[in-house]
C-alpha positions in Angstrom: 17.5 157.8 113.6 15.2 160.7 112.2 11.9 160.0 111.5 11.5 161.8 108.0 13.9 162.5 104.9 12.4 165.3 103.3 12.8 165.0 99.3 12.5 168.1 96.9 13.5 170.4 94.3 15.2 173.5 94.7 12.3 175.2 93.1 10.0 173.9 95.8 12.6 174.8 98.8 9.6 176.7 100.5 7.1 174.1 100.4 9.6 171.9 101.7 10.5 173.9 105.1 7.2 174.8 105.8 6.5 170.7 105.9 9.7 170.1 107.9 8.6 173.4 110.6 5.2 171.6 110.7 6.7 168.2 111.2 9.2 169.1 113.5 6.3 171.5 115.6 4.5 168.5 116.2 7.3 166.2 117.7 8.9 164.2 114.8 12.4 164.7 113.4 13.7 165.8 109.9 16.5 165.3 107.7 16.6 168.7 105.5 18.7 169.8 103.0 18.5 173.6 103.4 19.1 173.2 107.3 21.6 170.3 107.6 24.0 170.2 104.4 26.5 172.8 105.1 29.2 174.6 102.7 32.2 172.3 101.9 30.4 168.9 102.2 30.4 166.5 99.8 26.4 167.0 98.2 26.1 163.3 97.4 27.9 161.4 100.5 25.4 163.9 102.4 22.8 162.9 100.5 23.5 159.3 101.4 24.0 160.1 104.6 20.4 161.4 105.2 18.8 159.0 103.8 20.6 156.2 105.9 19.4 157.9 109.1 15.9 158.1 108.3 13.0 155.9 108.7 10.4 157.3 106.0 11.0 159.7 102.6 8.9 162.1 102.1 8.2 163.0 98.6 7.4 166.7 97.7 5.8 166.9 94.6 5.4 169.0 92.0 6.3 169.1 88.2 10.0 170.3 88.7 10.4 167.5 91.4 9.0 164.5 88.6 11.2 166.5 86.3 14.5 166.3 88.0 17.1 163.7 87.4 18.6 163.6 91.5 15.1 163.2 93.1 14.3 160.6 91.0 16.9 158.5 92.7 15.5 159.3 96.0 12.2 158.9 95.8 13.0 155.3 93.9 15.3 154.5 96.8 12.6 155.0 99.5 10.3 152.7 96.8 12.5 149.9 96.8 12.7 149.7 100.7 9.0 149.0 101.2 7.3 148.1 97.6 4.0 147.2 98.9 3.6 150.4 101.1 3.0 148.6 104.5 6.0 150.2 106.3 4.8 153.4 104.9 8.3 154.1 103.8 7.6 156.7 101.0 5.0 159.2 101.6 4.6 161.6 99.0 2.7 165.1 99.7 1.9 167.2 97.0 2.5 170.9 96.7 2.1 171.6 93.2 -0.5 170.6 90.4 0.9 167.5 89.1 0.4 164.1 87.3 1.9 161.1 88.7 3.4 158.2 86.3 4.5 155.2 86.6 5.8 153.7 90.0 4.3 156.7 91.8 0.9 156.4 90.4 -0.9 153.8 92.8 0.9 155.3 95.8 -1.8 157.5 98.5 -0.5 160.5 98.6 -1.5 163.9 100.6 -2.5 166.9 98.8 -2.0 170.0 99.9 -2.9 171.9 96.8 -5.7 174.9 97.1 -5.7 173.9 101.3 -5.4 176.8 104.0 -2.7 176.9 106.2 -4.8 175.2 109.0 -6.0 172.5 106.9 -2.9 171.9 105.3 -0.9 171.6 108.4 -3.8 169.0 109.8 -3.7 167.1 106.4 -0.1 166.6 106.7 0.0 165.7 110.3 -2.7 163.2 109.8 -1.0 161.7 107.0 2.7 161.5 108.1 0.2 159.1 111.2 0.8 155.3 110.1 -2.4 154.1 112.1 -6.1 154.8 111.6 -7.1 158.6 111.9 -10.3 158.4 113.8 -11.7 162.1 115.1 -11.7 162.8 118.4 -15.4 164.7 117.9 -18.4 164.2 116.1 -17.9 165.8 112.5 -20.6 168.1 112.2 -23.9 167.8 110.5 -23.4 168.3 106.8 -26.1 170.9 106.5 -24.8 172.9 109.3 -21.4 173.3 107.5 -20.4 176.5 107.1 -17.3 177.3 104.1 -14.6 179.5 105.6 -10.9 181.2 103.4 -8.3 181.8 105.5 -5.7 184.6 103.8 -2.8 184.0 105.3 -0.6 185.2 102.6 3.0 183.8 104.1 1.3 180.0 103.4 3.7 179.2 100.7 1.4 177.1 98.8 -1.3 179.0 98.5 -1.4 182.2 96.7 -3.3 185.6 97.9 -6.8 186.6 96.5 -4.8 189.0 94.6 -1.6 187.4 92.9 0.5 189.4 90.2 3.5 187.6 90.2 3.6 185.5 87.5 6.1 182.7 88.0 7.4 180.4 91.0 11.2 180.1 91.1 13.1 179.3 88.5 13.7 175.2 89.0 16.7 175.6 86.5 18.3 177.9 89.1 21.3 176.5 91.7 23.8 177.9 94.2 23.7 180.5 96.5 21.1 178.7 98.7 22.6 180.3 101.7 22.4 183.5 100.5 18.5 183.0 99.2 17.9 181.6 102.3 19.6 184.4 104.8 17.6 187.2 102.4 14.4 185.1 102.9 14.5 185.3 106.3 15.6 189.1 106.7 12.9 190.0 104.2 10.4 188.3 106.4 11.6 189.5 109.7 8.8 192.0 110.3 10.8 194.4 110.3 10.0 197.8 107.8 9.1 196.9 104.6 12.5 199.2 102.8 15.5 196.9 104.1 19.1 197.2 102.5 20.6 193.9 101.7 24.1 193.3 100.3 24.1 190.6 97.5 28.0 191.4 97.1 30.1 192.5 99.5 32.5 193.7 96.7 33.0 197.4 95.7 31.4 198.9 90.7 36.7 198.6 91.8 39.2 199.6 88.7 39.3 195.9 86.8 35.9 194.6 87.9 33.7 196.1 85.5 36.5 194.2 82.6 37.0 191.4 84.6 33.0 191.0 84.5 32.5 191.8 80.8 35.7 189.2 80.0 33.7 186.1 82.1 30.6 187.4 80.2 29.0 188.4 83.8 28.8 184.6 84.7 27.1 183.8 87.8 29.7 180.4 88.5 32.8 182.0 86.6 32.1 185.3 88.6 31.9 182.8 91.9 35.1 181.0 90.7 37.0 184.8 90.5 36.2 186.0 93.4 37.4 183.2 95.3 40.5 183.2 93.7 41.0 187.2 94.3 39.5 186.6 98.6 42.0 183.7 98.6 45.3 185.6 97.4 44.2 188.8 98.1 45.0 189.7 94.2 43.8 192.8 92.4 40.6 192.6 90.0 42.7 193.7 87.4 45.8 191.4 88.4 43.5 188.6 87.9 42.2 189.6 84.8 46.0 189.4 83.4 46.2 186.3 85.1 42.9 185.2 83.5 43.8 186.2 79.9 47.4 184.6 79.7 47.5 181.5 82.4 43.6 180.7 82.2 44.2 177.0 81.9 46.6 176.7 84.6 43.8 178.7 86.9 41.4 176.3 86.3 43.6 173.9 87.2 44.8 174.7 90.9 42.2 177.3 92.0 40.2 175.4 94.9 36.2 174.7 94.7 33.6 177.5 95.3 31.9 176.8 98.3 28.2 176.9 96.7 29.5 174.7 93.8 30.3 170.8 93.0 32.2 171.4 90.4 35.0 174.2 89.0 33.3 175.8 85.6 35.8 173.9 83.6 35.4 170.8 84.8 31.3 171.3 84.6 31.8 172.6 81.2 33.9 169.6 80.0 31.2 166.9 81.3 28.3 168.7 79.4 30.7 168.5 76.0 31.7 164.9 75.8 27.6 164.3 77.0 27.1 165.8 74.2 29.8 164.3 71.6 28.3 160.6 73.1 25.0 162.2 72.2 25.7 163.7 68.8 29.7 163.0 67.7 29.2 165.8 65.1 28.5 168.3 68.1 31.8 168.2 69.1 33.4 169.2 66.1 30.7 171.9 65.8 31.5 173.0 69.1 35.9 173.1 68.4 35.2 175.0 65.6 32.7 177.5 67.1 35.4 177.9 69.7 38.0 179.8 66.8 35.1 182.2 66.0 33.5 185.2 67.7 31.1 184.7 70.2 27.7 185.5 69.0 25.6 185.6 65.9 27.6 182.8 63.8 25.1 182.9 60.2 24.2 179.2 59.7 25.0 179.8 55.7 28.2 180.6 56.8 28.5 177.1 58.2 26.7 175.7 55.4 28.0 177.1 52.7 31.6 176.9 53.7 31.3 173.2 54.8 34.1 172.2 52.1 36.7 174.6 53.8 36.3 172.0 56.9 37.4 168.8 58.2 35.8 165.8 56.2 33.6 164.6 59.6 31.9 168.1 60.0 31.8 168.8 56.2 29.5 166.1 55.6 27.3 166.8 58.7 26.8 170.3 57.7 26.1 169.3 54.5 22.9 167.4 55.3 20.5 169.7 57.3 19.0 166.4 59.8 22.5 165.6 60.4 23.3 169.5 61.2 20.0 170.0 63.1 20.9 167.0 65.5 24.6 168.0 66.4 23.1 171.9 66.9 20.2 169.8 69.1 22.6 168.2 71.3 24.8 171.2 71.9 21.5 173.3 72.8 19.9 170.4 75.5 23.4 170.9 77.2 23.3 174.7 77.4 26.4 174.9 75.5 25.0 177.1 72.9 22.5 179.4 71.9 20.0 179.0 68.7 18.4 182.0 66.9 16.6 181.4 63.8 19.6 182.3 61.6 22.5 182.4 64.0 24.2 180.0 66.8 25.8 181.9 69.9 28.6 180.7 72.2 29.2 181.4 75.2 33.1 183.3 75.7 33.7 180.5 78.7 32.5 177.1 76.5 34.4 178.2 73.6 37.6 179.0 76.3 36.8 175.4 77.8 36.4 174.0 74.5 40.2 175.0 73.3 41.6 174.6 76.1 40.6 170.9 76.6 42.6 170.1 73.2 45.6 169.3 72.6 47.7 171.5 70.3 47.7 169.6 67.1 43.7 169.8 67.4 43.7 173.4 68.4 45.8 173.9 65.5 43.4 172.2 62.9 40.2 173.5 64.2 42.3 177.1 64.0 43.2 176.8 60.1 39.4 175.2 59.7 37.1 178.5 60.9 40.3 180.4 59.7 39.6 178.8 55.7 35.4 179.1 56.3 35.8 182.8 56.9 37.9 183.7 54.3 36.6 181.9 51.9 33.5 184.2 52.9 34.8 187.2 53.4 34.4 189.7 50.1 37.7 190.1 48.8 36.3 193.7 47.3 36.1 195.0 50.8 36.1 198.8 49.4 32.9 198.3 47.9 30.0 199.3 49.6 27.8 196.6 48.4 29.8 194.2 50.2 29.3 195.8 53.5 26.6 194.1 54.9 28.5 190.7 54.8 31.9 192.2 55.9 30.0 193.6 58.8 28.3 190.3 59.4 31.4 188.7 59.7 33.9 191.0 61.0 33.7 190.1 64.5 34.5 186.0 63.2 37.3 187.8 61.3 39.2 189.4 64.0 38.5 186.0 66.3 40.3 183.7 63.6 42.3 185.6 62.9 43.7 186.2 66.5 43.4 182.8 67.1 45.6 181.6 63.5 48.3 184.3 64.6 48.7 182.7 68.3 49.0 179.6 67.1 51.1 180.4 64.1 49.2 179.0 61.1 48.6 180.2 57.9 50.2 183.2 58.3 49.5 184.2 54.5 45.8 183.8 55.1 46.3 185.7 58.6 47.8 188.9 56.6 45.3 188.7 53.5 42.0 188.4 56.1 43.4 191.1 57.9 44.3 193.1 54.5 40.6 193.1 53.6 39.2 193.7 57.1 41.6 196.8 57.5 40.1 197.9 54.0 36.8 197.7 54.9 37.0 199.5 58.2 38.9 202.4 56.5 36.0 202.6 54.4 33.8 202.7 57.0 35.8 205.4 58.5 36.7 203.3 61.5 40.7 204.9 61.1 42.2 203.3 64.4 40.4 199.7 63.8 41.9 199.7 60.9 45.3 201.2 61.5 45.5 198.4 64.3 44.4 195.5 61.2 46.9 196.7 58.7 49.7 197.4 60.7 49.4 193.6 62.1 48.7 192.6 58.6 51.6 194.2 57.5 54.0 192.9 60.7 52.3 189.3 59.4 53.5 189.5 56.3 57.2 191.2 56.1 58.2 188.0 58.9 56.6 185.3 57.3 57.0 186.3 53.3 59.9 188.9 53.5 59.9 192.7 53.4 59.8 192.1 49.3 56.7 190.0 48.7 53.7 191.3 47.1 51.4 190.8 49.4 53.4 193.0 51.8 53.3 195.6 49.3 48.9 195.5 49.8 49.3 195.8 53.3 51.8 199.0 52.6 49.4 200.4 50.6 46.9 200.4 52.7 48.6 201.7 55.7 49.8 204.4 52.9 45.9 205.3 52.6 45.5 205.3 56.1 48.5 208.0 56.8 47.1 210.2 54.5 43.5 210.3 55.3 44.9 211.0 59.2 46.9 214.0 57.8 50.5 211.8 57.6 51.7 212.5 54.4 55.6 212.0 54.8 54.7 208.5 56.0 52.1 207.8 53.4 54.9 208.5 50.3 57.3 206.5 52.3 55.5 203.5 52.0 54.0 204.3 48.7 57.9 203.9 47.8 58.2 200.6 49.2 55.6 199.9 47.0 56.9 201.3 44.1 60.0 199.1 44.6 58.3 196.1 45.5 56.2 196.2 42.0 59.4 196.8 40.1 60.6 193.6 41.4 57.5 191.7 40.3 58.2 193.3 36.7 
């Protein structure tokens, strides 16, 4: 048996080894999770495991640790062993300024906050002692006292006379404890002051700068590649092919990164249906947020297209409580991002998100954001007044529109969007955007409506444009035939 469990947050991972160095100093025996839970171990049968094999808890608190969901649990454990406090089961030592509630409130704690080094080390000594704590000399007269500050800067809960750094970590922040830990201790080796440390072991190598951008430079998808590409020995850029055209299968079979409980999928997919139970509506906000572009998605676009949509998130977005809830629920689970007039998504959640329907679904939620945008987009793309809104929603364009063609709806709508976005961007002076937009607009059309239709002959017209603004004129008074022939038709 140990004689203490140390509790804490990951934000107070300092405090907490400084108590168990102190502790174990002075004789006693810890249970720590920075020291004794090693890569590849299950976090929670650990967990368990510690607490079994210790006598006492000790509690180290601070406003992350009364915050946190997990230490909660073990503090509450230690409660429920001893409720009255006689076997001095829980002992809770605070590092941080911090107001205790509930169950915690009656219990004696120690305080280490504003105490030197020296007096912090005797105060936790003395309290971790279950029987009385009688001096062994006469205290000194209190008129004789004298004050005196140590400034021992490398106390972790005490700050120097002069402090500019503003924050503490970041308790959000997980993983890589290992790592944070091995530069900790390299960093305060003594050694001089300018030392090199390798965060990645990785070599700027052709693929990695695109395989970054495409996982949106995501600390646990970035994790998740790299132990795929150790493992097999692939190529950044093999990977990102891999990424691109098999990503659910990847997800599927690559194994666990070692700092990490979960794969990002399957961590994704737990925060979504929290957040459906939560908010149903978020869901359906979320799938169709998943067929547009990433970032800056206008809120009047949602609004104001809400009859293009599914009859559940129609209504929702139609009544702004209902709307502000379902955008609530998706934002307490990280799953998006709110600016004033705009939602963001991250490229991974919306991935996640699709690839966790089935294909009916995807299909649906496809034709929906393909309808919403355009119904939105100006029709008279060529005119510069409408500029500012075809900028505003090209990028939502191009992502419905890729995502309608892949999965084969709508085609008509795919080739008209594209029609108007290819106009626009000619008129911007954008020439290869909107080469590449007509000419798919154009390959849309002639195999869904026939070579003959007339809204094949738009798309020849403004490929026509675009040849001779680059200089091709033979091409351009080819298609302007086809054109020519197509209208006699329609006459």
């Amino acid at each position: 048996m140990k004689n203490f469990f140390i509790s804490y947050s990951n934000a107070d991972q300092t405090s907490a080894t400084w108590i168990a160095w102190q502790l174990e100093q002075a004789g006693y025996t810890t249970v720590l999770q920075a020291w004794d839970f090693r890569p590849g171990g299950n976090f929670v049968l650990e967990m368990q495991r510690a607490k079994a094999q210790a006598k006492r808890t000790i509690a180290v608190l601070s406003p992350a640790y009364l915050a946190g969901r997990f230490t909660q649990a073990e503090w509450a454990a230690a409660f429920a062993e001893d409720p009255t406090g006689e076997k001095g089961a829980l002992l809770p030592v605070r590092v941080e300024e911090c107001e205790l509630e509930g169950l915690l409130a009656p219990i004696i704690y120690v305080d280490l906050v504003g105490l030197t080094e020296e007096a912090a080390t005797a105060a936790l000594l003395g309290g971790v002692e279950r029987g009385r704590v009688k001096p062994s000399v006469a205290p000194p007269f209190p008129a004789d006292a004298v004050r005196s500050v140590a400034r021992k800067p490398s106390f972790p809960v005490a700050h120097p006379e002069v402090w500019n750094v503003p924050h503490r970590r970041k308790p959000d922040f997980t993983g890589r404890e290992s790592l944070l830990q091995a530069l900790r201790v390299a960093l305060t080796s003594g050694q001089p002051i300018t030392l090199t440390q390798a965060i990645s072991g990785l070599g700027d190598e052709p693929g990695a700068g695109e395989l970054a951008e495409e996982l949106g430079d995501l600390p646990l998808a970035l994790e998740q590649a790299a132990a795929y590409i150790e493992r097999t020995g692939e190529s950044f850029s093999g990977y990102l092919g891999l990424f691109r055209s098999r990503r659910k299968h990847l997800w599927k079979t690559e194994s666990r990164p070692g700092d990490y409980p979960k794969t990002v999928a399957t961590t994704w997919s737990l925060s979504i249906e929290r957040a459906r139970e939560e908010a149903p509506a978020a869901y359906d906000l979320l799938m169709l947020c998943a067929y547009l572009g990433p970032d800056s998605i206008p809120k009047d676009l949602l609004r104001e297209g809400k009859k293009s949509l599914p009859r559940s998130l129609s209504a929702v977005l139609g009544d702004t409580l209902q709307m502000d809830q379902a955008i609530a629920a998706l934002l307490s689970h990280s799953l998006i991002q709110v600016e004033e007039d705009s939602l963001s998504v991250h490229r991974l959640v919306q991935a996640v998100s699709r690839d966790k329907a089935e294909e009916d679904a995807q299909k649906v939620w496809a034709k929906a954001a393909l309808r919403l945008v355009s119904g939105a987009f100006p029709d008279e793309s060529q005119d510069v007044r409408t500029w500012p809104q075809c900028k505003r929603l090209l990028p939502h364009a191009l992502a419905v529109a890729d995502h309608a063609q892949r999965l084969k709806v709508l085609p008509k709508k795919v080739g008209w969007l594209l029609n108007v976005v290819g106009t626009y961007l000619r008129g911007r002076g954008d020439l290869a955007e909107a080469k590449a937009a007509c000419e798919r607009a154009l390959a849309i059309g002639e195999k869904a409506l026939g070579p003959d239709h007339p809204d094949v002959a738009m798309s020849l017209e403004n490929m026509a444009e675009l040849y001779r603004k680059t200089g091709r004129v033979k091409e351009a008074d080819t298609l302007e035939k086809r054109v020519a022939a197509i209208r006699a038709i329609e006459r």
